[in-house]
C-alpha positions as CSV (number, residue, x, y, z in Angstrom):
1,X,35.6,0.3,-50.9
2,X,32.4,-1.7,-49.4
3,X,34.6,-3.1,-46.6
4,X,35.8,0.1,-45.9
5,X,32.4,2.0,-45.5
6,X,31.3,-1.5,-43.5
7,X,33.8,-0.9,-41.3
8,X,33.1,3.0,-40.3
9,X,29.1,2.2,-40.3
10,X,30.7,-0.3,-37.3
11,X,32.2,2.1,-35.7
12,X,29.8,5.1,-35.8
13,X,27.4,2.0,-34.4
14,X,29.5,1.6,-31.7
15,X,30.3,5.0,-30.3
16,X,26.8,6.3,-31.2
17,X,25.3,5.1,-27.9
18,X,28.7,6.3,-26.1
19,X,28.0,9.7,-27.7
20,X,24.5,10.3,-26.7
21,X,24.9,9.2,-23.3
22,X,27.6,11.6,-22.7
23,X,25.3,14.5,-24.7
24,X,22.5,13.6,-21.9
25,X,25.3,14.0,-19.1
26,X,26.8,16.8,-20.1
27,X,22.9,18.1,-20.8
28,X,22.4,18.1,-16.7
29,X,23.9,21.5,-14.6
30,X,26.0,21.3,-12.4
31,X,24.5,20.8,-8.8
32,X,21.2,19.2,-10.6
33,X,19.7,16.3,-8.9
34,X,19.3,13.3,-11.2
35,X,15.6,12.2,-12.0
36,X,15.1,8.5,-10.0
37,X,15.1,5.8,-12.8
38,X,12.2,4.1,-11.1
39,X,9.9,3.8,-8.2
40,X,10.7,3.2,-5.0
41,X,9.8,0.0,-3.4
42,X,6.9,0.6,-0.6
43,X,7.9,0.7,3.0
44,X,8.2,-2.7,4.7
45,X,5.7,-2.8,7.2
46,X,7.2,-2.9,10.7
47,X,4.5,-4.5,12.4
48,X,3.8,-8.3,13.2
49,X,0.6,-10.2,15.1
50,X,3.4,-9.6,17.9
51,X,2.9,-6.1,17.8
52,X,-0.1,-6.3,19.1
53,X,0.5,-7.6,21.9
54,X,3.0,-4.5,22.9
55,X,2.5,-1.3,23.8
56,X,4.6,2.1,24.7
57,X,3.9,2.2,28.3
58,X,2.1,5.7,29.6
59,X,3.5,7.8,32.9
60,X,2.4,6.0,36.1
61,X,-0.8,7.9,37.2
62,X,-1.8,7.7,41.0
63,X,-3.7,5.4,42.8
64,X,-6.1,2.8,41.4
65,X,-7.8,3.1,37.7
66,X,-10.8,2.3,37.3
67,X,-10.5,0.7,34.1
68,X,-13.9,0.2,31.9
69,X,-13.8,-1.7,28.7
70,X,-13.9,2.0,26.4
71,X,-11.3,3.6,28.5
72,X,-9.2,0.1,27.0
73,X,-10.2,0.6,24.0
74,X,-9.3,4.4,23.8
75,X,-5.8,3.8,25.9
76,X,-5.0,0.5,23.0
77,X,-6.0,2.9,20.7
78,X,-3.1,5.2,21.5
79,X,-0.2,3.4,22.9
80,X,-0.6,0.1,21.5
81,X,2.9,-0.7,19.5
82,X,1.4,-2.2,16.4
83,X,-1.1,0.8,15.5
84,X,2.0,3.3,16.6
85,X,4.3,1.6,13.9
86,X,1.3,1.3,11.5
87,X,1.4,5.4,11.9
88,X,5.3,5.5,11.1
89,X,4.5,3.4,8.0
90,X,1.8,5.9,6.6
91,X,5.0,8.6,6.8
92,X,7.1,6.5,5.2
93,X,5.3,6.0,2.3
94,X,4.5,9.8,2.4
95,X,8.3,10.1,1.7
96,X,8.3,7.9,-0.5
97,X,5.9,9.6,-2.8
98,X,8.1,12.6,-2.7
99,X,10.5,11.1,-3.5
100,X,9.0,10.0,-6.7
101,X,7.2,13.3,-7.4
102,X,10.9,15.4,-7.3
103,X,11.5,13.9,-11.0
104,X,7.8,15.7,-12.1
105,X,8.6,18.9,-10.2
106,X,11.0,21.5,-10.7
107,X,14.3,21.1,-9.1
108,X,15.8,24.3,-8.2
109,X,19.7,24.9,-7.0
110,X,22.5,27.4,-6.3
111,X,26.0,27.0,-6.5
112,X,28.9,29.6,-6.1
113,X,32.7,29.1,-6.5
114,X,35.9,31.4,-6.6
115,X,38.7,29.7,-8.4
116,X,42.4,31.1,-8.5
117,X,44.7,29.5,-10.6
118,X,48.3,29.6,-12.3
119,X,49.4,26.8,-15.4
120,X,52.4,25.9,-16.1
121,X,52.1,25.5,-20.0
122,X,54.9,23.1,-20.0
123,X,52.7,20.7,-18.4
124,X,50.1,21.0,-21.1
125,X,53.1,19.9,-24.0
126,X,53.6,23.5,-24.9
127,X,56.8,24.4,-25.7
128,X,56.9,26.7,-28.4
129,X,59.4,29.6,-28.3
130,X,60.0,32.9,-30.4
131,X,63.0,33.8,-31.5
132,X,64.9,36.8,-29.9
133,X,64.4,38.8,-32.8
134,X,61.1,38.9,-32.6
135,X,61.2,41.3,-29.9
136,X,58.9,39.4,-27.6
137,X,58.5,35.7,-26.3
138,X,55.7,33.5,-24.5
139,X,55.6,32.9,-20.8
140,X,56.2,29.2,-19.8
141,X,53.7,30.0,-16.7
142,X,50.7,32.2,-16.8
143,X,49.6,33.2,-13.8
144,X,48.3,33.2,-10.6
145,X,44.8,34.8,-12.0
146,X,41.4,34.7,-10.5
147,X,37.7,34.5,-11.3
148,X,34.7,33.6,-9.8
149,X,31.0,32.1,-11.1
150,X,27.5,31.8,-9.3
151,X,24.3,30.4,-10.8
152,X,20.8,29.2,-10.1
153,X,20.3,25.9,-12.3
154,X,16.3,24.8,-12.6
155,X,15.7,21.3,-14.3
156,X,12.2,20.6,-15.5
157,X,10.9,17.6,-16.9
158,X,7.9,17.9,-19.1
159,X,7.5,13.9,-20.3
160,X,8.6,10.8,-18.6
161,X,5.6,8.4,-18.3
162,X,8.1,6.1,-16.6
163,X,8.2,8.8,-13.7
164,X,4.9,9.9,-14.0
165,X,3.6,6.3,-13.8
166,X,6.2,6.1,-10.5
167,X,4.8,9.1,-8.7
168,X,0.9,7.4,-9.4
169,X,2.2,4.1,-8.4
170,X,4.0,5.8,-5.1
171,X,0.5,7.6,-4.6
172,X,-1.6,4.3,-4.5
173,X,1.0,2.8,-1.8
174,X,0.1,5.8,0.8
175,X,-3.3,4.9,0.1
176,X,-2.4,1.1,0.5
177,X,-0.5,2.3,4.2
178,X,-3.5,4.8,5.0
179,X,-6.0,1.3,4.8
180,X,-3.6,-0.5,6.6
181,X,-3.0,1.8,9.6
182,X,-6.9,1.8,9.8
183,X,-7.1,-2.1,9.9
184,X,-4.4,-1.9,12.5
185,X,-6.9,0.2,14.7
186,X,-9.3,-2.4,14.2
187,X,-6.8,-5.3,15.3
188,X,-6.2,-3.3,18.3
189,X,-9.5,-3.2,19.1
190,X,-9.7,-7.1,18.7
191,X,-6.7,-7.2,20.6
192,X,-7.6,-5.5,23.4
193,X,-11.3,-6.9,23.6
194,X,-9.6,-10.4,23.7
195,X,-7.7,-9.7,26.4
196,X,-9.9,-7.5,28.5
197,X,-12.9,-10.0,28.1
198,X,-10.4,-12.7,29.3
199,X,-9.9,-10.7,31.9
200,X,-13.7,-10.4,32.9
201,X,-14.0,-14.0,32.7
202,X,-10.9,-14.6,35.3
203,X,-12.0,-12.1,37.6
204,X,-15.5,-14.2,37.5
205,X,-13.9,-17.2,38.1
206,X,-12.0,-16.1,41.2
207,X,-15.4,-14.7,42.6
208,X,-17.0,-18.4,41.4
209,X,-14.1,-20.1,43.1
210,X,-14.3,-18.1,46.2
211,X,-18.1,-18.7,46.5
212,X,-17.6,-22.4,45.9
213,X,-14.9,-22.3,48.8
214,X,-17.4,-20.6,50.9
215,X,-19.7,-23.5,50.0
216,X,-17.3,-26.4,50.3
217,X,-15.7,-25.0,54.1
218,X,-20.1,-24.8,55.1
219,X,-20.2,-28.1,53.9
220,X,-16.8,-29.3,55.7
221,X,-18.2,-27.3,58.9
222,X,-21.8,-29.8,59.0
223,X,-19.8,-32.8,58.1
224,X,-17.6,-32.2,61.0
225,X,-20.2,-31.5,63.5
226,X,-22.0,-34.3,62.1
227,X,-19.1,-36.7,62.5
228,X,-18.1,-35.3,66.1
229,X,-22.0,-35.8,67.5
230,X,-21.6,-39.7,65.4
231,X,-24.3,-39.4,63.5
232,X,-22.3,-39.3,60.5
233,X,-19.1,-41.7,59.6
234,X,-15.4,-40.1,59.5
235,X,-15.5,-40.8,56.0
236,X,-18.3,-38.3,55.3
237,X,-15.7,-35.9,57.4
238,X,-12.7,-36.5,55.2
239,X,-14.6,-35.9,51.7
240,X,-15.6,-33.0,52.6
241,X,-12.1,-32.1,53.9
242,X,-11.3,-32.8,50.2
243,X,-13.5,-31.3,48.6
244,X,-12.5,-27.9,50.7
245,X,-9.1,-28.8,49.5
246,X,-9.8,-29.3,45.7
247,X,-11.9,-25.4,45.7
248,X,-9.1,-23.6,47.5
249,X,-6.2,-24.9,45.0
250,X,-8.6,-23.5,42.1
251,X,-9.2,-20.5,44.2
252,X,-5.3,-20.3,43.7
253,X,-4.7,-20.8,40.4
254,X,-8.0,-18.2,39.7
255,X,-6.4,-15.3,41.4
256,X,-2.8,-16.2,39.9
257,X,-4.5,-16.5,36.1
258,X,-6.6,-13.2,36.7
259,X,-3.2,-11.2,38.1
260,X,-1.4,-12.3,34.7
261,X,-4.4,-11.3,32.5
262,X,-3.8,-8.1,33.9
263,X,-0.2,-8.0,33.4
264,X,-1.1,-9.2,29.6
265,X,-4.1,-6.5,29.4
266,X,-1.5,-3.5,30.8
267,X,0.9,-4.3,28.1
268,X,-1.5,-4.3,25.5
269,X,-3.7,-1.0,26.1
270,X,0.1,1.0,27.4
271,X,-0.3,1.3,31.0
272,X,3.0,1.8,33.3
273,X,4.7,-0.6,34.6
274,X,3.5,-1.6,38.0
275,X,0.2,0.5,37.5
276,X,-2.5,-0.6,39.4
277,X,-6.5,-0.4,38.2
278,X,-9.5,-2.3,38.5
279,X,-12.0,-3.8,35.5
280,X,-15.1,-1.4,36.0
281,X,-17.1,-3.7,33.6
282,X,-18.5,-6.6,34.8
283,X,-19.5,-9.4,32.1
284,X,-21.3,-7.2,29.6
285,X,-23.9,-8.8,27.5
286,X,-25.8,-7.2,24.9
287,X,-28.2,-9.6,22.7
288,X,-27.2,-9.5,19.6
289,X,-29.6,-8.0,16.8
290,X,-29.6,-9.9,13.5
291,X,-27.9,-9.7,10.5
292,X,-28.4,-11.5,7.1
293,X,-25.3,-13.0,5.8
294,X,-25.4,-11.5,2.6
295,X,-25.9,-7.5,4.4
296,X,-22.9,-8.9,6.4
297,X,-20.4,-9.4,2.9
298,X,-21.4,-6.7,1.2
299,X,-21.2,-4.4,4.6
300,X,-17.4,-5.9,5.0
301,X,-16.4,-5.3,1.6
302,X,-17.3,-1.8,1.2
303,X,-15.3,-0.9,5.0
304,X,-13.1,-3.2,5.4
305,X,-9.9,-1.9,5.6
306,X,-7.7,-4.3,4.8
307,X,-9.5,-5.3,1.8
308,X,-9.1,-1.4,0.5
309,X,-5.4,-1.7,1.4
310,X,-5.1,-5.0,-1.0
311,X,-7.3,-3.0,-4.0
312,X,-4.6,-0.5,-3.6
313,X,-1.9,-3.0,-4.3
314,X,-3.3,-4.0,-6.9
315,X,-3.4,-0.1,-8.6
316,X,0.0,-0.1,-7.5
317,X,1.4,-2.4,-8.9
318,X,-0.4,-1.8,-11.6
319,X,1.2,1.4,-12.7
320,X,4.7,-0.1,-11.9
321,X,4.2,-2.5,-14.7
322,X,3.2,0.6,-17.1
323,X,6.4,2.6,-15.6
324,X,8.4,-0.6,-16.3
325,X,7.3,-0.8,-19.6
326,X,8.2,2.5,-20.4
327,X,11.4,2.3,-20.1
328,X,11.4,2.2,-24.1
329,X,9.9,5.2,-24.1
330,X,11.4,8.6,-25.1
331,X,11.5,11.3,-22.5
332,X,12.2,14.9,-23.2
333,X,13.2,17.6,-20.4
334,X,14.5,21.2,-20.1
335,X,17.2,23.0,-17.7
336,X,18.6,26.0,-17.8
337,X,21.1,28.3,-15.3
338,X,21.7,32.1,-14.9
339,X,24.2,34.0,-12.9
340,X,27.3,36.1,-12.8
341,X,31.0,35.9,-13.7
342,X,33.9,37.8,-13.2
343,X,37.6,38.1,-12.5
344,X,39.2,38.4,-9.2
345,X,40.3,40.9,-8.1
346,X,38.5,43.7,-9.7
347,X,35.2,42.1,-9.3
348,X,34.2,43.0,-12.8
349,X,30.7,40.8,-12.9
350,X,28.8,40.0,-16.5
351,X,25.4,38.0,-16.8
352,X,26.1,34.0,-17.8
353,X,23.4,31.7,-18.7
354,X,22.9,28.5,-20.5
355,X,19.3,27.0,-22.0
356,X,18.4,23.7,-23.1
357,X,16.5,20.8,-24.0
358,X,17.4,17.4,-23.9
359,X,15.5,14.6,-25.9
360,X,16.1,10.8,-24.8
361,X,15.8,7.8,-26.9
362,X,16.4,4.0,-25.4
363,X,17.8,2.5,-27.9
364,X,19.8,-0.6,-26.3
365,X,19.8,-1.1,-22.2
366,X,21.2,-4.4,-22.2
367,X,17.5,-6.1,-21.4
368,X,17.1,-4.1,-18.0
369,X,13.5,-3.0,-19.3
370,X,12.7,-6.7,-19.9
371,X,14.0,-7.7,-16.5
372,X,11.6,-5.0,-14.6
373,X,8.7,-5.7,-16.6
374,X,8.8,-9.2,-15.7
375,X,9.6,-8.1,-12.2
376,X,6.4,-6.3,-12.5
377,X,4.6,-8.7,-13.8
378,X,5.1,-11.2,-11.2
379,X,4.3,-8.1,-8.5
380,X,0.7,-7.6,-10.2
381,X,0.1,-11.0,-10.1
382,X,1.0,-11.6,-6.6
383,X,-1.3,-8.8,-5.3
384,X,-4.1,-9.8,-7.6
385,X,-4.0,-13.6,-5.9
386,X,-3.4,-11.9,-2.5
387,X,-6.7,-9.5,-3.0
388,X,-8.1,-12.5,-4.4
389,X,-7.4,-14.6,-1.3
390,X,-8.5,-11.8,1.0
391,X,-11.7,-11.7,-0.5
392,X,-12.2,-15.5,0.3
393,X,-10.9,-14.8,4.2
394,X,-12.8,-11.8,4.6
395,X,-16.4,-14.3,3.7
396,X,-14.7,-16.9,6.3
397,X,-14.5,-14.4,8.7
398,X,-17.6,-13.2,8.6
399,X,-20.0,-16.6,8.5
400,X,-17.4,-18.2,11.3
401,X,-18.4,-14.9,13.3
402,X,-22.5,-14.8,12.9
403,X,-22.3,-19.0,13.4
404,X,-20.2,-18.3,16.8
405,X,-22.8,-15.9,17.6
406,X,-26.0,-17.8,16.9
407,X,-24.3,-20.7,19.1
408,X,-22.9,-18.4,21.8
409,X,-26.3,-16.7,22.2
410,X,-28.0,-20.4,22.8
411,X,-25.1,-21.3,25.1
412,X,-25.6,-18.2,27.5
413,X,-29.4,-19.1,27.2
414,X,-28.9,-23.1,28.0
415,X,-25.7,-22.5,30.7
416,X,-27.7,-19.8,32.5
417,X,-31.0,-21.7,32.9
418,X,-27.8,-25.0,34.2
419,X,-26.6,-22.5,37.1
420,X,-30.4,-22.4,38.3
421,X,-30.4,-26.1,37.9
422,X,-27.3,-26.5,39.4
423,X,-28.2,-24.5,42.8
424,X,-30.8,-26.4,43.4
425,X,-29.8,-29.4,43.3
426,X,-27.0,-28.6,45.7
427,X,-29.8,-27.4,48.1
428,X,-31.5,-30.2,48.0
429,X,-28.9,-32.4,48.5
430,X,-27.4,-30.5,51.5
431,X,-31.0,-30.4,52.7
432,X,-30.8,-34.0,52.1
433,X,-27.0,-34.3,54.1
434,X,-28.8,-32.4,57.3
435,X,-31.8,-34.7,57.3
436,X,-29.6,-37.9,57.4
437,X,-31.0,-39.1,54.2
438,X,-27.7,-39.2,52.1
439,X,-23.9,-38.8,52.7
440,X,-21.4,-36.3,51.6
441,X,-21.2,-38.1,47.8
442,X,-24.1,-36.5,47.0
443,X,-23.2,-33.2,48.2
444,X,-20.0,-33.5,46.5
445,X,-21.3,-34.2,43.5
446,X,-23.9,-31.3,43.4
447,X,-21.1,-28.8,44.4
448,X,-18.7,-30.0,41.6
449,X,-21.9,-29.5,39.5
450,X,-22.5,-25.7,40.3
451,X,-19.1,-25.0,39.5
452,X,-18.9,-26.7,36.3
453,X,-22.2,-24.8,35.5
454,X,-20.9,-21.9,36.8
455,X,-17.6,-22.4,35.0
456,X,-19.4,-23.2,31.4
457,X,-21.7,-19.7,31.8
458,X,-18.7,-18.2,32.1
459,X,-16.6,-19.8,29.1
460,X,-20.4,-19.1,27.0
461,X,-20.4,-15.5,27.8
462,X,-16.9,-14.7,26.8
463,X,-16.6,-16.5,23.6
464,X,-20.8,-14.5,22.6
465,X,-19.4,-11.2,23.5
466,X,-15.8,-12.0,21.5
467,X,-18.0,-13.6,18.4
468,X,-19.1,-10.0,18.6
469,X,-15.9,-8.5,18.5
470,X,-15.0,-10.6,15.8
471,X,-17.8,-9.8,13.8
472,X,-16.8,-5.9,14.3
473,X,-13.4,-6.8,13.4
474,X,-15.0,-8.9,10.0
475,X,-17.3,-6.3,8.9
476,X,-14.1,-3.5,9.1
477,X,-16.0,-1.2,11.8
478,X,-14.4,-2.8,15.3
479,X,-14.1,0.8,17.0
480,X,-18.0,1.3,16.0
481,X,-19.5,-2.4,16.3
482,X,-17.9,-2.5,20.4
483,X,-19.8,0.8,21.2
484,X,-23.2,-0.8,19.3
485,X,-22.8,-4.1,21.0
486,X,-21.7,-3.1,24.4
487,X,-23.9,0.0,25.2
488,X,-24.2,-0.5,28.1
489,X,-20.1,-0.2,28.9
């Protein structure tokens, strides 16, 4: 007797879970959506460092732009190709929180059907006949016969903390994409100050290079006179010569290097293919204010926007290891349908509806739960070392940015006061070269000094004003540090 009730306890074990999971089917209406069984993943993000170094090119505009370090800035700011994806990746994740909020919301669907039918109930294994004396027998096929049903069926879940933990979880990834889309405007604007600063900087070095040429054919000019009247040797002639040589080739290379800047600058800020423009800002500088390293960090972590984009991982994730873990949790729901019925062809319509609610208890999912919540686990973790690792980058950033610009603000100081140097020198030696005094060495020497000094203001300038544009970029407020540090642009 015990080994028989052992073995129906078995059995009712067995088929218990069967049973309940086809109640809970059969609990859902017909043409009801299914509630997701957990959150989506966030949207990939599209964009790479390549990004922003494309753009979606604008409509050719007529003649020649006079392009101004703002109008970059504003033109990067709307066709360049990583801040455009960025945009598409803030959507996304809009759709994804839908997505998650259709298992919290009412679902609401309609469904009509007309069946006509005839059975054969021969097919079904009935064969049973009356006799002939019984005055009346059974049809072996019933049939053809019509009817027709429509309904509204509305679902409504009123607990799953899985899905409402889902939906919060989906909610702190817009936020996540939001942050990031605003640091992508900030790369942008790093971007684009890069390249149009670079650009500045070739566009001086061609005008250097073709002043220096100017210099170097004077020079070759008096060295040739000099030589032709013999009060100078051929050698003196011939050194110059080369030196005349040496400034054209880098006058070359100047003009090539500035024309592929702008190629690089018109991808990046959108302009059309073969558009031509002009840089209407000429080496800014602006000197640079102050700020205390410790107003710097706390400035950067309260705006910078890839730092808010991390803390919203981290809430994300966050409330996908709650929703994983309550996947042992019960969840209760109602749905319920109304409509009308009838019989074809009289039409002969009646109310129909059907009301329930449906109660849900886990009891044995094969360790799925397990295997998300240490999914989710290891998610938490990772955006917790991430944030943590951001935090460190973001103090990098902004004490390599205020040491560039304490040293780039002396460098402009020291090469600027070297150019003064420079020029005289070179006077004095070609005053020297006229007199008779000296030979071309000298001369040659002074001239490759200018340009070096020339050359080094240059490199000084670009890399204060781009510690600037860095710091902007650190502190999270690019778009509003260029406009405070370039005023005058």
């Amino acid at each position: 007797m015990r080994r028989r009730l052992a073995i129906i306890y078995f059995i009712f074990a067995a088929l218990f879970p069967l049973a309940a999971r086809s109640a809970h089917a059969q609990a859902l209406p017909s043409g009801a959506p299914p509630a997701p069984s957990s959150a989506a993943a966030p949207p990939s993000a599209a964009m790479s460092q390549n990004s922003f170094s494309g753009s979606v090119p604008a409509k050719l505009e007529p003649g020649v732009l006079q392009l101004s370090l703002k109008d970059a800035l504003s033109r990067g700011l709307k066709q360049n190709l990583g801040v455009l994806l960025s945009s598409e990746d803030v959507r996304t994740a809009r759709g994804a929180r839908w997505q998650m909020l259709s298992s919290l919301l009412p679902n609401l669907t309609t469904s009509s059907y007309v069946n006509g039918s005839q059975v054969d109930l021969a097919e079904f294994g009935f064969s049973f006949k009356f006799p002939a004396s019984a005055g009346f027998s059974i049809p072996s096929v019933v049939g053809p016969f019509g009817y027709f049903d429509s309904r509204a069926y509305l679902t409504q879940s009123i607990f799953d903390w899985k899905a409402i933990n889902n939906a919060h979880a989906a909610s702190e990834n817009v936020k996540s994409f939001q942050a990031t889309y605003e640091d992508a405007r900030d790369l942008v604007v790093l971007s684009v100050g890069y390249t149009y600063l670079q650009a500045i900087a070739d566009e001086a070095r061609v005008e250097t290079a073709s002043a220096q040429v100017k210099t170097a054919q004077a020079l070759y000019d008096q060295a040739s006179d000099q030589v032709t009247a013999g009060t100078s040797p051929a050698i003196d002639g011939l050194r110059a010569q080369v030196e005349l040589k040496t400034r054209q080739q880098q006058l070359i290379q100047s003009k090539n290097d500035f024309a592929i800047e702008k190629l690089t600058l018109g991808r990046v800020i959108g302009l059309a293919p073969a558009q031509q423009f002009e840089l209407a800002d000429k080496s800014p500088y602006e000197p640079f204010a102050g700020m205390s390293v410790e107003d710097a960090l706390k400035r950067a972590y309260e705006t910078r926007s890839d730092f808010q984009a991390a803390l919203a991982n981290v809430r994300s994730a966050e409330y996908s290891r709650k929703a994983a873990a309550a996947g042992y949790l019960p969840s209760f729901s109602v749905s319920a349908d109304y409509g009308l019925a009838g019989t074809i062809p009289s039409i002969a319509t009646h109310g129909v509806f059907d009301a329930r609610g449906t109660l849900t208890f886990p009891i044995f999912q094969g360790g799925r739960v397990h295997g998300d919540i240490l999914e989710a686990d290891a998610r938490l973790e990772q955006s917790r070392q991430q944030l943590e690792n951001l935090r460190a980058q973001i103090d990098a950033d902004v004490r390599t940015a205020l040491l560039n610009i304490e040293s780039g603000e002396e460098l402009v100081a020291v090469a600027r006061s070297n150019i003064d140097l420079a020029d005289q020198t070179l006077a004095q030696s070609r005053d020297r070269f006229r007199a008779g005094v000296t030979d071309t060495v000298e001369v040659v020497q002074a001239q490759e000094a200018v340009a070096s000094a020339n050359d080094n203001y240059i490199s000084s300038l670009y890399q204060d004003n781009y510690a600037k544009i860095s710091l902007a970029r650190a502190l999270g407020l690019a778009e509003e540090g260029v406009k405070e540090y370039f005023k005058g642009n």
